[in-house]
C-alpha positions in Angstrom: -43.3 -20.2 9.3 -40.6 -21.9 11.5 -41.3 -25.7 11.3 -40.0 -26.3 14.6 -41.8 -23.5 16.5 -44.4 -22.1 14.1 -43.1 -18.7 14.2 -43.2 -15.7 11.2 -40.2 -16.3 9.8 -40.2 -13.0 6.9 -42.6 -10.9 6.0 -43.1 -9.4 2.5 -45.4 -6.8 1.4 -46.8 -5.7 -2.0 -48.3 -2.5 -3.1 -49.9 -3.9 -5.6 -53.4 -5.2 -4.0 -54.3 -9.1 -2.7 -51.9 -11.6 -3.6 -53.6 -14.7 -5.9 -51.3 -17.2 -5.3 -47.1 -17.4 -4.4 -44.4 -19.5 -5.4 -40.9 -20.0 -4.5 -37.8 -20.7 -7.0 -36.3 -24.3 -7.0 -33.4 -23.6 -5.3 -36.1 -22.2 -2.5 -33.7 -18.8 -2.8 -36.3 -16.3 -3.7 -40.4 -15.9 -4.2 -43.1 -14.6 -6.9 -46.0 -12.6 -5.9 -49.0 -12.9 -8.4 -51.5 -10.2 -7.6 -54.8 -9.1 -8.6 -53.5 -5.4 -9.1 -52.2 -6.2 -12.4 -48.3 -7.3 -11.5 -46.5 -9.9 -10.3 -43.8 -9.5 -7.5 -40.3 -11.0 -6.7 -38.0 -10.7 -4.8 -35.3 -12.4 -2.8 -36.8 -14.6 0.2 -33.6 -14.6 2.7 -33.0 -11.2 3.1 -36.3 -9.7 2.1 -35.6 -7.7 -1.1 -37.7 -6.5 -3.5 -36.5 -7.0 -7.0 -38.9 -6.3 -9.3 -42.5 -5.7 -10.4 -43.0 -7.3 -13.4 -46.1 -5.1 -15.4 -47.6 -6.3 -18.7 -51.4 -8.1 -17.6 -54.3 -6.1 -18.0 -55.8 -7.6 -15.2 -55.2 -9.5 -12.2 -52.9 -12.1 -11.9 -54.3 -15.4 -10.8 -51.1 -17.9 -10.9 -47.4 -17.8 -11.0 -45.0 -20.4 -11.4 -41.5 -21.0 -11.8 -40.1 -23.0 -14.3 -38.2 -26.5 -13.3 -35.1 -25.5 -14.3 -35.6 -21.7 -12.4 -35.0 -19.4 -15.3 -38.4 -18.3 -16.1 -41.6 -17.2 -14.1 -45.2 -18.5 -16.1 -48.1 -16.2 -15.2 -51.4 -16.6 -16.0 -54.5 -13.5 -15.9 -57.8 -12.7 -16.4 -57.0 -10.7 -19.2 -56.7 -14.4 -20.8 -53.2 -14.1 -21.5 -50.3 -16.2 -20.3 -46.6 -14.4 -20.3 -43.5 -15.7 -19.8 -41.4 -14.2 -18.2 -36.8 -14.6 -18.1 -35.7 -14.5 -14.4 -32.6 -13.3 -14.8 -33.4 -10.1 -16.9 -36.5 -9.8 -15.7 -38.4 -9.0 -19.1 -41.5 -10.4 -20.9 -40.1 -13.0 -23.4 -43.3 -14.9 -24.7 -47.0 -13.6 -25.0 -49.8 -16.6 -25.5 -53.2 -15.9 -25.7 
């Protein structure tokens, strides 16, 4: 939303069932998706891209985060698992139940 006017600024949409919770890098550049259909979303928030869906919970996401530094995405699920996951490659790298 447009602080000064409180117009939609971009609109993203997932195929992948509600959305649990969002969260944008810490450069504010691009945004994560975590949904209950099992995946977590992200994609580039200027110019409304969809990078990638990142599959490996059994069940729905509740939280994603981004780490301080940028290069990872934290999710957590119901499948009691949390995941790690490397933002640039875009690949599981840690599995903690």
């Amino acid at each position: 939303m447009d602080p000064k006017n409180g117009s939609l600024l971009k609109k993203l949409k997932t195929n992948s069932g509600p959305i649990a919770t969002v969260a944008f890098s810490p450069d504010n550049a691009y945004i994560v998706a975590a949904c209950y259909g099992c995946t977590i979303q992200s994609g580039i928030k200027t110019v409304r891209t969809h990078l990638k869906t990142l599959v490996g919970h059994s069940e729905a996401v509740k939280s994603a985060a981004f780490s301080p530094d940028g290069a990872h995405i934290v999710t957590a699920s119901a499948d009691h698992t949390i995941k790690v996951w490397d933002c640039l490659l875009m690949f599981k790298m840690l599995e903690m139940d």
